[in-house]
DRENNULUM-849388 format. One record per residue (C-alpha): residue number from 1; z, y, x. Coordinates in nm, 3 decimals. Layout:
<recs>
+-----+---------+---------+---------+
!   i !      up !   north !    east !
+-----+---------+---------+---------+
! NUM !       Z !       Y !       X !
...
+-----+---------+---------+---------+
</recs>
This chain:
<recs>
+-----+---------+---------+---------+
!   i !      up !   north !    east !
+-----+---------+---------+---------+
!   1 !   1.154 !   1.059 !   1.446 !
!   2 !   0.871 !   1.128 !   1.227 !
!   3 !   0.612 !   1.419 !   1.273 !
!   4 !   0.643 !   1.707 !   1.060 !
!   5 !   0.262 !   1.777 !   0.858 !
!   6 !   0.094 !   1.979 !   1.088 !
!   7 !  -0.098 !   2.205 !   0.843 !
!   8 !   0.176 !   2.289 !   0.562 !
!   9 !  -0.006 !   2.437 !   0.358 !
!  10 !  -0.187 !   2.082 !   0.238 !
!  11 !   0.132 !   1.910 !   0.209 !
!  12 !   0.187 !   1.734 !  -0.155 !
!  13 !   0.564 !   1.747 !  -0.248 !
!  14 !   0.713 !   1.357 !  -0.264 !
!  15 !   0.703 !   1.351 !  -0.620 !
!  16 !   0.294 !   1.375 !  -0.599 !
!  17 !   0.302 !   1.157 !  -0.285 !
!  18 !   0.500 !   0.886 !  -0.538 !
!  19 !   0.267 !   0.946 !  -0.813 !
!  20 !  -0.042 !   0.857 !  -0.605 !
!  21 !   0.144 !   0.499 !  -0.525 !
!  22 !   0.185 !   0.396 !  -0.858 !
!  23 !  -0.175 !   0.499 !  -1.012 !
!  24 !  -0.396 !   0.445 !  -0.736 !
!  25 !  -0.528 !   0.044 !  -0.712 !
!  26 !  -0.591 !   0.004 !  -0.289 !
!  27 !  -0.432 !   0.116 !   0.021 !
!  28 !  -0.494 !   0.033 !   0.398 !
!  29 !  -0.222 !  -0.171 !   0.573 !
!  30 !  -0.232 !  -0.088 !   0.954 !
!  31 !  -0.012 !  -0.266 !   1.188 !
!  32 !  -0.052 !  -0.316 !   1.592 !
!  33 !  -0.273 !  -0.567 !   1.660 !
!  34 !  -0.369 !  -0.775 !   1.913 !
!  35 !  -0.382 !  -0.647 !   2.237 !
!  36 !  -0.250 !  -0.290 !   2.154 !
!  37 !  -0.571 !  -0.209 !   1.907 !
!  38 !  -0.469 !  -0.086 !   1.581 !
!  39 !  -0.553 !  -0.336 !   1.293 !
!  40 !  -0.619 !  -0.194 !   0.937 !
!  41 !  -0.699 !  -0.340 !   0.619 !
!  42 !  -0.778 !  -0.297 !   0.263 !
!  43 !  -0.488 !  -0.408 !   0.036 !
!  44 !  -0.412 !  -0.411 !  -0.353 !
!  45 !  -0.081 !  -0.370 !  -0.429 !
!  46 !   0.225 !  -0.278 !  -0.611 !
!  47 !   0.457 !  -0.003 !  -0.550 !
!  48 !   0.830 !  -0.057 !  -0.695 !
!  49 !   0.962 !   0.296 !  -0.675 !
!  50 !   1.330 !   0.196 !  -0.766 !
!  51 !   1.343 !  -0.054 !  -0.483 !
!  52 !   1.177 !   0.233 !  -0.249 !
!  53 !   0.919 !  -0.063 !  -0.141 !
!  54 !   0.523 !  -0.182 !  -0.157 !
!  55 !   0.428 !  -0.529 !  -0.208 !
!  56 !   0.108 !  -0.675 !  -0.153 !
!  57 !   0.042 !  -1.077 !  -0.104 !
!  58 !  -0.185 !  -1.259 !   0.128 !
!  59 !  -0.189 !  -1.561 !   0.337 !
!  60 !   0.077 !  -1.673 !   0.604 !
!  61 !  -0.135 !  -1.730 !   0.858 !
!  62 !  -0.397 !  -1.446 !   1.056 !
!  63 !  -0.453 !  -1.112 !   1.181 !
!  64 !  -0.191 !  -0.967 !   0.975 !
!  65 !   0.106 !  -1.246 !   0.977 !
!  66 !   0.053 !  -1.293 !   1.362 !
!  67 !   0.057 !  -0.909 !   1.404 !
!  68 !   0.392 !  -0.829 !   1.210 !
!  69 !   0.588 !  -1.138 !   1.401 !
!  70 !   0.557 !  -0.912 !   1.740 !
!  71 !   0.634 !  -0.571 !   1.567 !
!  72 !   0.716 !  -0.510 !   1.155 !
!  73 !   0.666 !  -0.129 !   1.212 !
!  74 !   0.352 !  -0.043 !   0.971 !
!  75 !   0.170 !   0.211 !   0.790 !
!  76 !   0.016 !   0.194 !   0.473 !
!  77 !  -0.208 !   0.467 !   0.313 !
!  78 !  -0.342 !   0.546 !  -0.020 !
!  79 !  -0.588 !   0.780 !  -0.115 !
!  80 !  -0.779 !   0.882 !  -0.478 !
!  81 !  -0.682 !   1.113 !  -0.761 !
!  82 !  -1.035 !   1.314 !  -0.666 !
!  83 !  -1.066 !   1.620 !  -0.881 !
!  84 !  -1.294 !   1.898 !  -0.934 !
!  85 !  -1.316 !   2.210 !  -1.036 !
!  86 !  -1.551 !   2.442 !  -1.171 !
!  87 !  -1.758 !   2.627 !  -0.923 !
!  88 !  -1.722 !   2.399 !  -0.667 !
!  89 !  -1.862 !   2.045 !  -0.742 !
!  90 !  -1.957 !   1.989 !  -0.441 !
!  91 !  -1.640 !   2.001 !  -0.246 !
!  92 !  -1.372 !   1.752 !  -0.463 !
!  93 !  -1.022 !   1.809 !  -0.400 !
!  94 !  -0.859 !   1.466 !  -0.255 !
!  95 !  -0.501 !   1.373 !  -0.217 !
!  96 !  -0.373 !   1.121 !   0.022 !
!  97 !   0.014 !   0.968 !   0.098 !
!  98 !   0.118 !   0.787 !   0.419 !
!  99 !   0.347 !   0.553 !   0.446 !
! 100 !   0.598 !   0.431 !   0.795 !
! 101 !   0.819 !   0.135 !   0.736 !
! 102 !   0.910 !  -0.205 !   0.832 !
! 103 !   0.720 !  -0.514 !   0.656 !
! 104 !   0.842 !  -0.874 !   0.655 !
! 105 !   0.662 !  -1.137 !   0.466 !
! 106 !   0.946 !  -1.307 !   0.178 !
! 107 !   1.026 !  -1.630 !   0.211 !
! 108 !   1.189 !  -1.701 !  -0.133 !
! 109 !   0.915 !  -1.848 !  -0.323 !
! 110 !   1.041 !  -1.795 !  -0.651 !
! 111 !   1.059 !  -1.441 !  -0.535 !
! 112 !   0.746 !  -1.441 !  -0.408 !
! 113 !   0.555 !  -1.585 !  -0.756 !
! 114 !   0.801 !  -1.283 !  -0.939 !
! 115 !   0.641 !  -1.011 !  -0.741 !
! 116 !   0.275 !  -1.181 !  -0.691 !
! 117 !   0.260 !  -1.209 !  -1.082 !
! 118 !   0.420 !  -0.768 !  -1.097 !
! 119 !   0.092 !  -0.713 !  -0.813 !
! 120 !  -0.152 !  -0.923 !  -1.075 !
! 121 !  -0.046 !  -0.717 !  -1.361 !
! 122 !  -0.169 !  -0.413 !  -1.217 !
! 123 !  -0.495 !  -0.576 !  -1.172 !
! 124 !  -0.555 !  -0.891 !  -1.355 !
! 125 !  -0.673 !  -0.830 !  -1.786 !
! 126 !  -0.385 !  -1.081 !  -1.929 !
! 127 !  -0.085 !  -1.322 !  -1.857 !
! 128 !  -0.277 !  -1.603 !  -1.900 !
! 129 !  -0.548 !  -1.512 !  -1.627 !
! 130 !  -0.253 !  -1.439 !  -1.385 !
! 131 !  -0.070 !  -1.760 !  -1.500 !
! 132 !  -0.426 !  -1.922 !  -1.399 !
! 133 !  -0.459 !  -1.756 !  -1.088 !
! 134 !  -0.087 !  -1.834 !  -0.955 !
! 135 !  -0.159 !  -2.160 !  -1.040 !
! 136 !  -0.457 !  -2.185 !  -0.839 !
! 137 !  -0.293 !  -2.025 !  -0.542 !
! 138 !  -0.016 !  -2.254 !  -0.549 !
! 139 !   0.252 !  -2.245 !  -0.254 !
! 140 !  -0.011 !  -2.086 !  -0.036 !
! 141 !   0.038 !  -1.742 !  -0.124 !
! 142 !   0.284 !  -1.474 !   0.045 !
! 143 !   0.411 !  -1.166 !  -0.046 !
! 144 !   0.453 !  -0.883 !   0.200 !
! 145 !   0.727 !  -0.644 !   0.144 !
! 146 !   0.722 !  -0.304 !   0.308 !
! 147 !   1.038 !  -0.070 !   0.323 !
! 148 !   0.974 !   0.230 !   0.314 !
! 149 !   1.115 !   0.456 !   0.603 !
! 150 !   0.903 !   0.812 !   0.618 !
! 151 !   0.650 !   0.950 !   0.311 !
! 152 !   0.428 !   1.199 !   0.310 !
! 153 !   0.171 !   1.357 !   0.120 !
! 154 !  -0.143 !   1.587 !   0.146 !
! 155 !  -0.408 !   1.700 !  -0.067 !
! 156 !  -0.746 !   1.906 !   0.081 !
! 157 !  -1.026 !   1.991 !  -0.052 !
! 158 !  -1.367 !   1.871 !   0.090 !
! 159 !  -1.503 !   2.120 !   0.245 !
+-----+---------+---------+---------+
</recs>
């Protein structure tokens, strides 16, 4: 169903692939958009590895609700963790993971304030700035869950 990585020999075993989900701060959510053309945008958001699912929040209305009511099938990708080595500053190493699943946006809104508050943490300095932000946002916010359905990961140097 999915494609195999075309050049092995870059491919990041899922364990690295997971790593990159929990440390790295922004991905790209891609769905299909309107009138066939991809639509891609720049997310923060928490992975919950035991649940095998990303959350990110947003508003229920736009691009992105409208999008996922005709077709839930998404991507999401991540990318960071640049390193360098000696020798070769000029061409950093990069890894990348890609995600295929299924999003929905949650409509349990206590739910939805228990995972928007696990996103802020990542993010946000203390409780009380993501108590005041919640606040602020009120019933207007929505959560996005993705389930993850294919992983993979790649790393290449820049070059």
């Amino acid at each position: 169903m999915f494609r195999p990585m075309r050049r092995k020999s870059k491919e990041t075993d899922k364990e690295t692939a997971k790593q990159l989900l929990r440390t790295e701060r922004r991905g790209v959510f891609a769905v299909n958009g309107d009138d066939g053309y991809p639509y891609a945008v720049p997310v923060n958001f928490y992975y919950d590895e035991s649940a095998d699912k990303i959350y990110f929040h947003g508003a229920g209305a736009g691009h992105k609700f409208d999008a996922l009511q005709n077709n839930d099938k998404v991507c999401f990708t991540v990318y960071g963790n640049e390193t360098i080595k000696e020798n070769e500053a000029w061409a950093p190493y990069v890894q990348s993971v890609v995600v295929f699943g299924r999003c929905r946006v949650l409509d349990d809104m206590e739910r939805t304030i228990e995972l928007t508050r696990k996103v802020a943490q990542k993010y946000y300095p203390d409780e009380a700035a993501i108590d005041e932000e919640i606040a602020k946002a009120g019933k207007a916010v929505r959560v996005y869950e993705i389930t993850i359905e294919h992983i993979s990961g790649k790393q290449i140097q820049e070059k």
